[in-house]
N, C-alpha and C positions, 0 to 999 in steps of 0.2 A: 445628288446624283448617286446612283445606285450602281454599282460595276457586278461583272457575271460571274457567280461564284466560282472561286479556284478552286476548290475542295469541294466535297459533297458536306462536309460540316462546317463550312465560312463563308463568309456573305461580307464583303467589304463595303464601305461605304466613304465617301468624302460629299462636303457641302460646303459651301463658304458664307457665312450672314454679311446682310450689307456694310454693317459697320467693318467689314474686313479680315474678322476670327474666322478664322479655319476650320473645320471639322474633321476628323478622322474614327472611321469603326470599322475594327471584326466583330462580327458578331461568332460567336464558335458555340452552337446548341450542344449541351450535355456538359458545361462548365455550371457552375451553381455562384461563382464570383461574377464581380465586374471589376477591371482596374481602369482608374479616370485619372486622365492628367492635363495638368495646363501647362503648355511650356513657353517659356518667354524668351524669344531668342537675342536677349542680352547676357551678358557676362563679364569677366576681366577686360576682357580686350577693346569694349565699347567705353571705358572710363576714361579721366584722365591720369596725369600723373600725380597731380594733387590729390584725387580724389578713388583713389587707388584703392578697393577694399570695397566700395558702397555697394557694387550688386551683391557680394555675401550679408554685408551688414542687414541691406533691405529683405533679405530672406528670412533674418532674424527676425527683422522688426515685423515681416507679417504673421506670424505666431503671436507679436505682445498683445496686440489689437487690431480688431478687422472695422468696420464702420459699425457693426452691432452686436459684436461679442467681445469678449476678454479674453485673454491668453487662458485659464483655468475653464472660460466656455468652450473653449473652443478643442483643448484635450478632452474634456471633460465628453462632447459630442461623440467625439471618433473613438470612444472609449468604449461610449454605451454603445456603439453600432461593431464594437467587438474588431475596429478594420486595424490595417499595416498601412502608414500614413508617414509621410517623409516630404521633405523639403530637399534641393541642393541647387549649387552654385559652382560654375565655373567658368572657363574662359570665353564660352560663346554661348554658354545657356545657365539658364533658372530656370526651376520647375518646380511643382507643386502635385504632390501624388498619393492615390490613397486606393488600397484595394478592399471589398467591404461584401459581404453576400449581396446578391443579384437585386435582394428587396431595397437593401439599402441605397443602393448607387444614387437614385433622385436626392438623399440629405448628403451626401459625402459630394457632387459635383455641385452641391449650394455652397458648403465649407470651403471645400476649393477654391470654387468663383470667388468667393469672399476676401482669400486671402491675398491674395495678386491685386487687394484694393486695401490698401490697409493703413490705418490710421496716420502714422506718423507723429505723436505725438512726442511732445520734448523732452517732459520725464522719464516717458519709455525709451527715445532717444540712448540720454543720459546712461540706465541703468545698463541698455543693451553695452553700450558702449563698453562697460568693464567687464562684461561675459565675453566679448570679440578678444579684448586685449588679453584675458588669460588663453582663449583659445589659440591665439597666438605663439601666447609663450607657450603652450603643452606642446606643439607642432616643432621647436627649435628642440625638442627633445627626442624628435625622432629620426634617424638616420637616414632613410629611404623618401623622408620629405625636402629635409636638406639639401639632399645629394642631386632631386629633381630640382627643386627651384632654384641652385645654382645652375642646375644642364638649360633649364630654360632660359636664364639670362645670358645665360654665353653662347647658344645657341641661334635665340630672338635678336639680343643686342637692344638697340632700342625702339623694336616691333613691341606693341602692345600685348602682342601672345608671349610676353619675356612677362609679365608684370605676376605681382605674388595674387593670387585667388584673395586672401585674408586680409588683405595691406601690408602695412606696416605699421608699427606701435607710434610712429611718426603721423603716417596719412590716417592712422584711424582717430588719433588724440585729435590731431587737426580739422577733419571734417566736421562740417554743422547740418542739422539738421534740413535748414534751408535746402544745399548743396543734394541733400537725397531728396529731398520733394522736386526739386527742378529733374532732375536725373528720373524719376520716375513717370514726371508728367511725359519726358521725352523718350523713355525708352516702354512704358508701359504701355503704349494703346493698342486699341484690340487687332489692328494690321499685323501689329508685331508678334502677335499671338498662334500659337495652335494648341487645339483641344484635343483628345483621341480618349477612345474606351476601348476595350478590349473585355470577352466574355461573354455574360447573357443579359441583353439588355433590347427594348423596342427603340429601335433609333430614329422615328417618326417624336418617339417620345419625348428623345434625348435632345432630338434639334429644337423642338418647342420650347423644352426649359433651359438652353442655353439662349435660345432667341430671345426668352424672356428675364434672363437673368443679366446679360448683357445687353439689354436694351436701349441704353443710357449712357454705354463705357465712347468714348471717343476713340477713332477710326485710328488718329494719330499719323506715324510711318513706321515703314520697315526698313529703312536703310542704314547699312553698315559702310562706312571706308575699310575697301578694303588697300591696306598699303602695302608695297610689296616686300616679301622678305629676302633679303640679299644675305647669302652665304661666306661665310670665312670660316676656316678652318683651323682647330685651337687645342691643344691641352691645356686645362688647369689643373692644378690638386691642391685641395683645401684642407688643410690637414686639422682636424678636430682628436684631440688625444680621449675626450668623453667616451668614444664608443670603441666596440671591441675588433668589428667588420670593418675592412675597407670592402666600399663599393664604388661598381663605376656607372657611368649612362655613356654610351657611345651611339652617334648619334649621325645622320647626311639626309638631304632632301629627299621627299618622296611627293606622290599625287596629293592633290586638294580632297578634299569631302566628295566633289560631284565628278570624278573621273570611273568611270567605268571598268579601269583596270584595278580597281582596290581589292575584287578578290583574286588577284594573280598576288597582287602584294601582299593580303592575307594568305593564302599560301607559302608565300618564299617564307615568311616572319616563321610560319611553321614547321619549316623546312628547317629552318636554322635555329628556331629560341623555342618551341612548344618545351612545355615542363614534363615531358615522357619522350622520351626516341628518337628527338631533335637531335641537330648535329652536336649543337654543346650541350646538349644533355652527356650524350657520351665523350665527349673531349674533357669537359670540366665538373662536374656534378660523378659523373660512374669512376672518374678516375681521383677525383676529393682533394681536387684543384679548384672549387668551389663547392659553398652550399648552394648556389641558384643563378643560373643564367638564362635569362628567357629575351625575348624577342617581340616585336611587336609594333606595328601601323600607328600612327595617329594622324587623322584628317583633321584640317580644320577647312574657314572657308577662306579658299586661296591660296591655304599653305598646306605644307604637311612633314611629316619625320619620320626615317626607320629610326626606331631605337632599342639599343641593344641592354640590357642593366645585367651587372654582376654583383655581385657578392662573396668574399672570399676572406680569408686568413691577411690579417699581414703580411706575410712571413713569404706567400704564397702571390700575393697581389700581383709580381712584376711580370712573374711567369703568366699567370693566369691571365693577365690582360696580354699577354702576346697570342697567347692560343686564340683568344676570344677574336683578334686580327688578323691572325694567321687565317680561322674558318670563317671571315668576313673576305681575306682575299680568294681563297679558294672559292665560294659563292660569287663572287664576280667574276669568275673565268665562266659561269656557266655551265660548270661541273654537276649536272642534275639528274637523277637518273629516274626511269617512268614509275620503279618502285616508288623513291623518295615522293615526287609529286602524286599516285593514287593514296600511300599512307597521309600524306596531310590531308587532301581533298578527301579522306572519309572520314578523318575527325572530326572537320570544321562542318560537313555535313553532319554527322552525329550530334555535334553540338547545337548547330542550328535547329534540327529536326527535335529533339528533346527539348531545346527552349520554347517549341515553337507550342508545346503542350500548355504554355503556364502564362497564363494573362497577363502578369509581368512582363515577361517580353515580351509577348507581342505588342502591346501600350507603345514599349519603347521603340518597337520595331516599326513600327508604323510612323511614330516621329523623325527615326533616321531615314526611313525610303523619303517620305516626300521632302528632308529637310536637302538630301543628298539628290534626287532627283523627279522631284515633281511628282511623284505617283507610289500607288501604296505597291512594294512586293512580296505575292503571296511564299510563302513555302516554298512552292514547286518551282518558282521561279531562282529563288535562291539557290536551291538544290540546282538546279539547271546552269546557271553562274558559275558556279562555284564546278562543276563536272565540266562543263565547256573550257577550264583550264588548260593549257598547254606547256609542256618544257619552254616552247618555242617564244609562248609569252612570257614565260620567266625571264627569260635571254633579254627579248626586245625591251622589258622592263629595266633590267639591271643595266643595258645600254644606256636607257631614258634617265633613269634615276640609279649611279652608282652608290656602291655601299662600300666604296674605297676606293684609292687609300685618302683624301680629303676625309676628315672627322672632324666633328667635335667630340672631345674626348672630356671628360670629367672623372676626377677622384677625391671622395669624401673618407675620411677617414684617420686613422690614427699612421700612414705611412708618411714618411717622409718624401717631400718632390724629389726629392735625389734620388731616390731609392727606386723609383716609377718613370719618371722621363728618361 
């Protein structure tokens, strides 16, 4: 199906093939790239607990070997056609992406294809296995991953969107190969699947060699549990003497993935946490009560979080998380003025609109509308969203979804609990 161009330069497109993949395209004439993706909508949260780690694992493992190349074929490809080609994994997706001049795209959406089918075998298994476990251990070295995968587990509790991306050096020694083959027959098939391009390409073309490349894959399902998440309210502080920052994640429910109000919620987030102008920008950052406090939405499906993160001095931490509470209670009186909301609502438009130039995002953008709701959103629609903002919706919002005083509060760092509670 072909939709009526939003712009005088984009031509949207979706199709679906029988076996159940998806399709999604801009076409945007006077680009010279094309960016092609497969996204697989499993992640952390569709594992078990045993088994805790395998959709990153299998991310790895389709680089080792595809059904007719080798891990060195297969760089070796995306080398010569000169592209920016990346994998990732997390809580509700896998994806598989690669941008490549316009000629290229036909061999780069063959690799791709390829890779979401990938061998599985036990040697490669094996060796992946000790590249995951050091990956692991480099991650307990960073502050800013710590401080979240604790905010996630005492936040989740025992929701699946609490579980670590990576596993653990536990769940990854323990799983077998077996355990990811059955995981991929059931989380891989082509239902579960969407494709998008983004840039200059013939999409008469594109739907032929996807028809024919996945001609064969099994239709499989698309279902997730979704279980629901129940809120309690917590400080912990995890005091690691290793690092030099104390940071925090503060953190209360907000909207799912497919709510309509998520750019009121992108709004407030910038109202209160953008990295220029925000409220704690000048509360904690212009006054050197922090190096960074910023703010920030995340949807998932079913669930969702405001979250707040700091970063600051020891010395400084007790104060500075009081401000960071103080301008979370202030925000929930409502206190918004129509400067504050047009300043956010012209960055988040500047920023949409400047991404909106680069095949990158749009790829990506094209996976969030229809993942969030059913349908591709051009530009001007976003732009439109996002201007159809209201004080009034901020308000109704912060009724609907408070941002105090219930938290969950998290602190990673060398402070002492005494010193912070």
């Amino acid at each position: 199906m072909m939709t009526a161009p939003a712009r005088q330069d984009s031509t949207f497109y979706t199709h679906q093939l029988p076996n159940g993949l998806q399709l999604l395209g801009q076409h945007m004439p006077g680009t010279v790239s094309a960016a092609s993706i497969f996204w697989v909508r499993t992640g952390t949260r569709d594992e078990t607990a045993r088994t805790m780690g395998v959709s990153h694992f299998l991310e790895h493992m389709a680089f080792r070997r595809s059904q007719t190349m080798t891990q060195k074929e297969i760089d070796g490809a995306f080398e010569r056609m000169g592209a920016e080609y990346n994998a990732a994994t997390w809580l509700e997706m896998t994806y598989f992406w690669a941008r490549v001049l316009a000629s290229e795209a036909p061999r780069s959406i063959q690799i791709l294809s390829e890779l979401t089918h990938p061998m599985l075998d036990q040697d490669d298994f094996d060796q992946e296995r000790l590249v995951i476990l050091e990956e692991i251990a480099r991650f307990k070295d960073q502050p800013a991953q710590i401080l979240f995968d604790h905010f996630m587990e005492d936040f989740f509790r025992s929701h699946p969107l609490s579980w670590e991306t990576l596993g653990t050096p536990e769940t990854i020694k323990e799983l077998t190969v077996e355990e990811m083959r059955e995981y991929w027959n059931r989380r891989y098939g082509a239902s579960n699947m969407l494709f998008a391009i983004a840039g200059n390409f013939d999409w008469d073309t594109v739907v032929a060699q996807i028809g024919e490349l996945t001609s064969l894959w099994d239709s499989g399902t698309s279902s997730r549990e979704i279980i629901p998440v129940s809120f309690e309210s917590s400080f912990n502080v995890y005091t690691d003497e290793r690092f030099a920052q104390e940071q925090f994640a503060i953190g209360t429910p907000s909207l799912d993935r497919s709510d309509p109000r998520y750019y009121a919620a992108a709004v407030l987030a910038t109202i209160l946490g953008d990295d220029t102008g925000s409220r704690l920008f000048w509360a904690l950052h212009e006054t050197g009560l922090a190096e960074s406090a910023t703010s920030n939405v995340m949807v998932f499906e079913g669930a969702g979080l405001f979250l707040t993160h700091l970063s600051t001095e020891p010395g400084q931490a007790a104060k500075a998380l009081e401000t960071v509470r103080s301008e979370l209670a202030r925000l929930q009186t409502g206190d918004i003025s129509e400067d504050e909301l047009d300043r956010a609502k012209a960055k988040i438009i500047s920023s949409v609109v400047i991404g909106g130039e680069s095949t990158n995002d749009r790829v990506m953008g094209l996976i969030r509308s229809w993942l969030s709701y059913h349908s591709l959103e051009t530009l001007h629609d976003l732009r439109q969203k996002i201007e159809a903002v209201t004080v009034d919706d901020l308000r109704e919002l912060l009724a609907a979804y408070p941002v105090g005083p219930d938290q969950v509060i998290v602190a990673s760092g060398p402070a002492a609990a005494e010193s912070l509670v």
